[in-house]
Every structure is written in C-alpha cells, then in structure tokens.
N, C-alpha and C positions, 0 to 999 in steps of 0.2 A: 477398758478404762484408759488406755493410752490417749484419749482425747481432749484429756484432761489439761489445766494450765501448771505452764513450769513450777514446780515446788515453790522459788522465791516470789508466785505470788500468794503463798497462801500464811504466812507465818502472822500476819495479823494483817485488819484494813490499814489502807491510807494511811489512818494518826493512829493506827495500834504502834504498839511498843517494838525498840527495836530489839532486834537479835541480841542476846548477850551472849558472850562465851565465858565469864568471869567465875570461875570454879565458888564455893564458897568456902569463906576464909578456913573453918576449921576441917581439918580432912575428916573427922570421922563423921562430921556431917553429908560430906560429898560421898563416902564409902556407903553411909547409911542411902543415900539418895539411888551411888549405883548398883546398893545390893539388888534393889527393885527389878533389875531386868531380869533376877533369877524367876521375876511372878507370870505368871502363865497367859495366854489371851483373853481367858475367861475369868481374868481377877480384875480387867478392866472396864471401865463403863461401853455397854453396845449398844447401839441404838437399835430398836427395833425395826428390820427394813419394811421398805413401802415397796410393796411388789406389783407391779403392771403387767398387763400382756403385750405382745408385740404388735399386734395388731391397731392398740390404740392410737386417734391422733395425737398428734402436738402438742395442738391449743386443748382441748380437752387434758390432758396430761397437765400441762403449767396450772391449768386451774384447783387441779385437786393439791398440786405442789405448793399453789399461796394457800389453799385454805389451810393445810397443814402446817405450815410455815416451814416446808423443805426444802430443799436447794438440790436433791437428787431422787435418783427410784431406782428401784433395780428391775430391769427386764426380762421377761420371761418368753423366750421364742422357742417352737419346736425343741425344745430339749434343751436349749442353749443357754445363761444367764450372763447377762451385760448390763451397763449401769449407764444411765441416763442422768447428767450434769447440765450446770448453767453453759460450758461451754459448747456442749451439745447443741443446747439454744442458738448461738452464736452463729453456730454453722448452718442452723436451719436459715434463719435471717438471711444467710448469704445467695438461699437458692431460689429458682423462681417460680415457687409455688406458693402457697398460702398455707398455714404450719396445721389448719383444719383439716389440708390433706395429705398430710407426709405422716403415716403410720409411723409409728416411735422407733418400729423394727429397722429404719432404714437409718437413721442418724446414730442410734445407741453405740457402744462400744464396747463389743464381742473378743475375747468371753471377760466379765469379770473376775479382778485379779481374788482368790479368797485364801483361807487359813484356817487351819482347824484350831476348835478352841481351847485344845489344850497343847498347844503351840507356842511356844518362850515369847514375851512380847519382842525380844531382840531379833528372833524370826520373820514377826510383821511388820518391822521396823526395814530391815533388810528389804523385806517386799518392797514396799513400800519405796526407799530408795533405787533400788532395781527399776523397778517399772514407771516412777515418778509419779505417783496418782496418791491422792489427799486420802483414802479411804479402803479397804476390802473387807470382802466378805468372809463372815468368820459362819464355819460351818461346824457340824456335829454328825458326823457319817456325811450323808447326801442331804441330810435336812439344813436350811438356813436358820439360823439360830439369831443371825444380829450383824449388825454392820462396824466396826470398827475406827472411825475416822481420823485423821493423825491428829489433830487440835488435842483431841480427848487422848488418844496416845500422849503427847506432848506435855498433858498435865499431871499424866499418871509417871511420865519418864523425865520430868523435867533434868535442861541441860545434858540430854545426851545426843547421843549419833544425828539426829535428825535435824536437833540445831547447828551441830558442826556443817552438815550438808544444807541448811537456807542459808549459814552465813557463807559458809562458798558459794553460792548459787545468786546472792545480792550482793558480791563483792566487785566493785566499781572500779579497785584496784589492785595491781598485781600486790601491795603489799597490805594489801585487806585481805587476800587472797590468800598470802601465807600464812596469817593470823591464825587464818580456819584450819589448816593445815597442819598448825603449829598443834592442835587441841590432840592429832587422832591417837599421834605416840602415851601423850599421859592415860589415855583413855583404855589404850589395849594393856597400860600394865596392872589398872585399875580390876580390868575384868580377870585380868589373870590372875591377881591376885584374889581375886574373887572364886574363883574356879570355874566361870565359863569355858566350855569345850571351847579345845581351839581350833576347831575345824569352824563353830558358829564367828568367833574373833577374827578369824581371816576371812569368812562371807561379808560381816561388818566393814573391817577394814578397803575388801578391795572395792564395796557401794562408795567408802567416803574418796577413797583415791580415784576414782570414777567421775564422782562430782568435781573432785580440786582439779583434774587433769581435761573435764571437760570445760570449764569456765575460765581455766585458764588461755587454753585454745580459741575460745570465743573472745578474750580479752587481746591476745597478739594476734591473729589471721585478721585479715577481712571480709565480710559478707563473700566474697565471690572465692576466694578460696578454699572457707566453711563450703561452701557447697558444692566447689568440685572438686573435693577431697575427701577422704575418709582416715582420720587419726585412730593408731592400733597400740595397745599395747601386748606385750608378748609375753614368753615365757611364764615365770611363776606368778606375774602380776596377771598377763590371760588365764592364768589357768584358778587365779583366786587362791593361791596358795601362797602369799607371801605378808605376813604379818609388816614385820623391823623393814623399814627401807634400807634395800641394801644397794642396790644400783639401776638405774633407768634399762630399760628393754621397751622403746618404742619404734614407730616406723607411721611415716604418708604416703597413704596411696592416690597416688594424682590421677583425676580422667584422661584420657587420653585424649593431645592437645593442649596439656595444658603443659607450660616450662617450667621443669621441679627447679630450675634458675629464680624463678619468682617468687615460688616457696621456702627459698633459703632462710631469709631474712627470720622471717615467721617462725620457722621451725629453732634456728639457733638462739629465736628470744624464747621459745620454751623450754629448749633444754636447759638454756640457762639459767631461766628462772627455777626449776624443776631444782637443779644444783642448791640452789640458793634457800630451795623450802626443807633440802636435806634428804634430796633422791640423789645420790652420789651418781656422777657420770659413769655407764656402762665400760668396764675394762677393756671388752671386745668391739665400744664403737658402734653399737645396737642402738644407734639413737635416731632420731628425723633431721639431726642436723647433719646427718652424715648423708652424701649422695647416693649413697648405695643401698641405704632406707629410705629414701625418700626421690620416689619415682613412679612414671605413668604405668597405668594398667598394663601397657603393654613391656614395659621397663622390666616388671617385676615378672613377668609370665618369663622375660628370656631367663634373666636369673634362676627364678627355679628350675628352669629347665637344666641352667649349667649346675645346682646345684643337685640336681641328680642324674648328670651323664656328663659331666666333669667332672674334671681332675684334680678340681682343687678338695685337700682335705677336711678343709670347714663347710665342704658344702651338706655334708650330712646334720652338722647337727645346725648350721643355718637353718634348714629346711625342719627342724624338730623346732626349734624357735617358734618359725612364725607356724608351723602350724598348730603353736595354742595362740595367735593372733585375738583379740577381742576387740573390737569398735567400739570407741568412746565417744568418737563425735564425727558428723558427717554423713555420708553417703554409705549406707554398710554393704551395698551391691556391691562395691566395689573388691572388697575386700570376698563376698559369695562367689564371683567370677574367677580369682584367684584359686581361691578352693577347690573351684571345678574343675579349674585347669592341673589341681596336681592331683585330681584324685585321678582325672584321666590319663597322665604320665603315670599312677602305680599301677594301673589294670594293667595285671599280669606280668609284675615287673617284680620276679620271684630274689633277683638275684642283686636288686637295687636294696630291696628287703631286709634280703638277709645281712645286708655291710650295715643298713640303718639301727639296725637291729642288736649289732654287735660291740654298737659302744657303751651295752650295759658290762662291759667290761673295761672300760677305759680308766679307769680307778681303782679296779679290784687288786688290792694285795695279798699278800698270805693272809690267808685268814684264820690262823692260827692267834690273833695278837686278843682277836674277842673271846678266846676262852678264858681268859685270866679275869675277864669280870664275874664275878660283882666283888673278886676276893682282893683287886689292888694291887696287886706286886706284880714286881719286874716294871715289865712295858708299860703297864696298866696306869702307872700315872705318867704318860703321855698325853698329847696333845691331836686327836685325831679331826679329819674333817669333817662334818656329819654329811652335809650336802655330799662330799664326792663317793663317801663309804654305803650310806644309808640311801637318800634322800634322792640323789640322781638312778643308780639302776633302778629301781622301781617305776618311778616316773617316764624313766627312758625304754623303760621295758613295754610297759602298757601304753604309753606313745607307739610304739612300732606296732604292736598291735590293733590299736585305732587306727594306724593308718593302713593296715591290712586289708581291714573289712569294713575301711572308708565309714567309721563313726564318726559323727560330727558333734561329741560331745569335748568341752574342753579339760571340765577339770579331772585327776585322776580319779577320785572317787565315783565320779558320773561316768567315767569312761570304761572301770572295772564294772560296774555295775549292769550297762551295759552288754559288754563281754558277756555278765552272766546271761542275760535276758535273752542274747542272741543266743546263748550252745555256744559261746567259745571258750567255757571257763569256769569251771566248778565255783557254785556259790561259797564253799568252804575258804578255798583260796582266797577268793574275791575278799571275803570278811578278814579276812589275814592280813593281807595286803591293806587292806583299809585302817586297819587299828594299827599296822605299823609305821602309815605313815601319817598318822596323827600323831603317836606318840614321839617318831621323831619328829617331828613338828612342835610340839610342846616343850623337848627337850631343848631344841636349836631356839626357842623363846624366851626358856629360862634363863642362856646362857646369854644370849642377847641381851634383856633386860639386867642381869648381873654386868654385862659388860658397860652399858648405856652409865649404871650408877655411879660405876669405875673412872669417868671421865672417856671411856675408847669406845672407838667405833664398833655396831655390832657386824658379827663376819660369823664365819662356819665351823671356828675352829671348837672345841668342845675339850675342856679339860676332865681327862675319866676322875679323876679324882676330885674332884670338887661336886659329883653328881652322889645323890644322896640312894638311900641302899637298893629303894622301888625303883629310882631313874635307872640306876646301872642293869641293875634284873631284867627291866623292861627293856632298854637298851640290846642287851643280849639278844634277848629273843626277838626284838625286831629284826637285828640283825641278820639275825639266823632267819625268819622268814624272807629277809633278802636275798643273803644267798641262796637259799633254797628255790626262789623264783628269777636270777641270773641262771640256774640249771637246768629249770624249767624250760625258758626263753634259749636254752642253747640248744636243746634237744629239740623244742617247738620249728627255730627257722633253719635247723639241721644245721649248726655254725661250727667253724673250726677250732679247736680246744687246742 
C-alpha cells in the first residue's frame, strides 16, 4: 500500500471541506468524542473487500471496479495480499504496455498494510499514519473480514490524530505548520486522562511528530537537498518513546558530494522553527544545525569510527544516540549504510562492548533512598530524576545489547522482545522490563502534565511526594526491576564493580 497518495490528498475532494482543528467549545463534549478511541476496530464501519487474483489484467480489473463503484481491490497472489488503488492506475499509464496486458500482480502493492479487529482504532489510526495509506485490512485470525478506510475511520473518530497529521501535511506555511503541532500536547493529556496505555500515546505521538517534522523539512530544504539527504531523528524520539517535548535530537545525512555548507541554512531554519513549535533546543547540540550532525555519508562513517576508538568520552553515548537514529524524510539508504558500517566496527569488539555497556551505571546512586517508598519519610519527599534513575539504565542496557547481536529493532520494547525471540533473554525478564518502563513512562507523564498546568517546563524531575500511593508502589518495584537488570548487564558484559 505504500503506493498510495500522500495523506493531504485524501481529507476531502477539490471543494470538500477544509481541515478544522477547532476543538469543540464544551470540553465534555470533546472528552465524549475522545472517549471513542477507547472502541475497538470492529465497532467501526468495514467495507467488505473486493478480492482479485494476481493474475488478472488491468483493464479487466478497472471494469469490475466501475461496475461496483470501487476505487480499490485487494489482491491475492501466491500467498501474498496487497491492494490495488487508483494510484496504482496511474503507474500503469506510465508504462508501455497496454493495461489488458499488465496482470494486476505486477503494479499492486505488496503486502497489504492490515489489523486485527479487535485492535484499538487508535492502533489503525497509527497504522495508518506510519505507513501513509488511506485504508487496511482488518483481519480475524488469517481470515479477511473487511477493509477499514480512513474517511470512515475519520467519521467514527472525528477531530482526532489523523486530522492533526492532514493539517500538517496541507500546511502551506511554517506557521500553518505550528498550528497542527500546537493541537498534539492537548490531545496526549486528553488521552491520558482518559487512560490510554501509554506505551499506544507515545506510538500516536511520535506518527504526528513524524508528520510535523517531515513537512516541515519539505517547507525549508529544497527539492535537491530533500533528495540528497536523509533527516533522522534520534534518541527517545527514534526510539518512539517520548510523549512531552522535551528537547530536539535530530541529525542530516548528506550524500556524499554534496557541501553540508549548503545545508546549513535549511537545517538552522528547522531547528529553529522546531524551537518555536516548542521542541526546546537539544542541551548537548544534537541538532542538524550543528556541523557535527549534519554531514556526508562519508563525514559520519569517520565519526563513528572516532566514536568507538577514541578518546573522547561522549563518544559512547554519541554512538547510543544515533543508533536509535529514525528517517523522517529523504533517502533512508543513507542512513542503512551507516548502520552497516557500525555494525561492522562491533564484530568482535568485546571490549568496545563492555565500556558501552557500562554507562548503565552512570547515574546510579545508593540505592538505599527507594526503600523508603511508598511510606514518605526522611529522603522520600525529595526530588529524584526519573530518566537518570529509572528510564536511562534500562534503555541503555538493552541498547548495548542490541548492539551485541546487531538487532535492528529501535524501540525498547521491540528490542527486548527480540532478545527474547533470539535466546538472549528470558521471556520473564523481558515482561519486567517492559511493564517497567511503561510505568516509568506514565509516571514521568503525569508529572509532566502536572508540571505543563503549573505554568513550567516539563523535565525529569519527579516529586516522590506528590505521587499517589499505586505511583510510588509501582515506582518502587520498577525501580528495583532496574536495578536488578543493571546486575544483570554487569555480570552479562563481565564489568567492573
């Protein structure tokens, strides 16, 4: 279904209506409207699909499509299922056959994106903006059940995620642009306060900052630098784990030949504007407007290199950065070629490993201060960091581990999961680790939104006393499955205690 047209041309025809983002006036109307995405995919209207063989033509196919009055099919080849669009059409036109002889199996597009149907519509919604395609197929085990398409989504979900993502995607100007941008914050405190997992809130979130980061890029570059570049964002944002904008983590990677000189201009009007939508500039300078982000294929290959056999000591976690790298827009070769090149610097690089390894210690204090939860005294109404205590060993742990055994999965939860699927990692664990760092995730939301209401910026800090009696409990016990997998990971790459 990748063959599809960009999302902003589907939100209506020519003189359909335009985009609104205008909340409606009374909130418990809009709470009523967002409760809806707690309803399942099968409580939505499906079309029943129209299934082909691969084998069929063209023209034979478009004719059984007007008699129906369809606009798509879904295809059936050797095993495979992919979906056959008007744009599909298009491309046929382009080639120099006549469409009576082009079997359908050769234009369609493999495999079709689908969803089971008792899957959150917030799930297909996600799809959906992931993959950019008007439609998937909603399944029932292995049986096709019905086709899903966003319009009819759009009416069962009105005003949510997917309008945010056409009005970035039709936005003409950078401060049309922030408009959309402006909607995603009310939207995540909406769900949360709703009880959306918030592992699904940051899936949503990082589709809409995907879209605002990739139309923004298309609004400052120009054609020739869109295309010999590739724009990344890193860390928590790559990794789909970052709800609250807390600071930019981007980077360009130029083709080589091309003058990251020329790309300045481009890259400093996105940072800047990125500032201005309320993605605070990166502390450490992680940005494309910086030269050391943004550089040619071969630019960046030396760097890694010095960041794992140099001296400098942010080359460790430099390198933990971009490798949750993600391609928003551009060339994504470019960024695969980098990959290769560091997975080939760790083969058999036991001892690079185990340093990368060890800055799941770089925060750890006594940890004596989390026994005093959930009862409050002494230390306990302090001010801890959740990211540096919680949040980073974990991630930094299973980070070193991905890059062990050179998984190419970003986020932790896909990376753990992984682990287990390879033999590196008891499933038990794995669910440990997973539910703890959702719950710290949830927590560091709560206090973020608490801090947003406050008038201040949200950040990491975490008052233990203001967390209610389940946060602090759970709190705890995350905790503790943290450090219990810091001793893990110490014994795992044999490190120095």
């Amino acid at each position: 279904m990748s063959g599809e047209r960009p999302l902003h041309e589907t939100a209506a025809g020519p003189s359909g209506p335009a985009v609104s983002l205008d909340a409606p006036a009374d909130p418990h109307v809009r709470r009523e409207a967002l409760s809806l995405i707690h309803s399942r995919v099968g409580d939505a209207f499906l079309r029943k699909a129209f299934v082909v063989e691969g084998g069929l033509d063209v023209l034979t196919l478009c004719r059984q499509l007007a008699e129906r009055g369809l606009g798509d099919a879904l295809v059936r080849d050797e095993g495979r299922l992919g979906v056959f669009t008007t744009t599909n059409l298009r491309d046929v036109l382009l080639l120099d056959r006549p469409p009576a002889a082009i079997p359908v199996r050769e234009v369609a597009s493999f495999p079709a994106v689908s969803v089971p149907i008792d899957a959150e519509l917030l799930e297909a919604m996600i799809l959906m903006l992931r993959h950019r395609v008007h439609r998937v197929v909603v399944r029932q085990g292995d049986q096709v059940v019905g086709v899903l398409g966003q319009l009819d989504l759009m009416s069962f979900l009105a005003n949510h995620s997917h309008l945010i993502a056409l009005a970035a995607a039709q936005a003409e100007t950078v401060a049309e642009l922030k408009s959309a941008a402006d909607q995603i914050a009310p939207l995540v405190g909406v769900l949360h306060g709703d009880g959306v997992r918030v592992e699904v809130i940051a899936g949503m979130v990082n589709e809409l900052n995907r879209a605002v980061f990739r139309r923004l890029w298309e609004l400052v570059a120009d054609p020739h630098l869109r295309e010999d570049s590739c724009l990344i964002v890193m860390g928590s944002e790559g990794r789909g784990e970052q709800i609250m904008r807390t600071d930019q983590d981007n980077g360009l990677i130029l083709r080589d030949g091309y003058d990251p000189r020329a790309a300045a201009e481009a890259a400093e009007a996105f940072t800047a504007a990125l500032a201005d939508f309320g993605y605070p500039p990166c502390p450490g300078g992680i940005m494309a407007s910086r030269p050391e982000w943004r550089q040619t294929v071969s630019g960046f290959r030396s760097a890694i290199g010095g960041w794992v056999h140099g001296s400098d000591p942010e080359g460790p976690m430099n390198l933990a950065i971009f490798m949750d790298a993600l391609p928003v827009a551009g060339d994504a070769r470019l960024l695969e070629e980098l990959r290769a090149h560091m997975g080939r610097l760790m083969a058999g690089n036991d001892a690079y490993l185990a340093h990368f390894a060890g800055s799941v210690h770089s925060f750890s204090q006594d940890g004596s201060w989390w026994r005093w939860l959930p009862g409050l005294t002494g230390r306990a109404a302090a001010e801890i960091d959740i990211k540096k205590l919680g949040i980073f060993p974990l991630v930094q742990g299973t980070r070193a581990l991905a890059l062990q055994y050179r998984l190419p999965q970003l986020s932790t939860a896909d990376r753990l999961a992984a682990l287990v699927e390879a033999g590196h990692m008891d499933a038990a664990r794995a669910r440990d680790l997973t539910d703890a760092l959702h719950l710290l995730m949830a927590v560091k939301l709560d206090s973020n939104l608490a801090q947003l209401a406050e008038g201040r910026a949200p950040g990491n800090l975490i008052r233990l006393d203001a967390l209610g009696t389940l946060n602090r409990q759970g709190l705890k016990q995350a905790l503790a499955i943290v450090a219990d997998f810091r001793a893990w990971i110490t014994q795992h790459f044999r490190l120095a205690v």
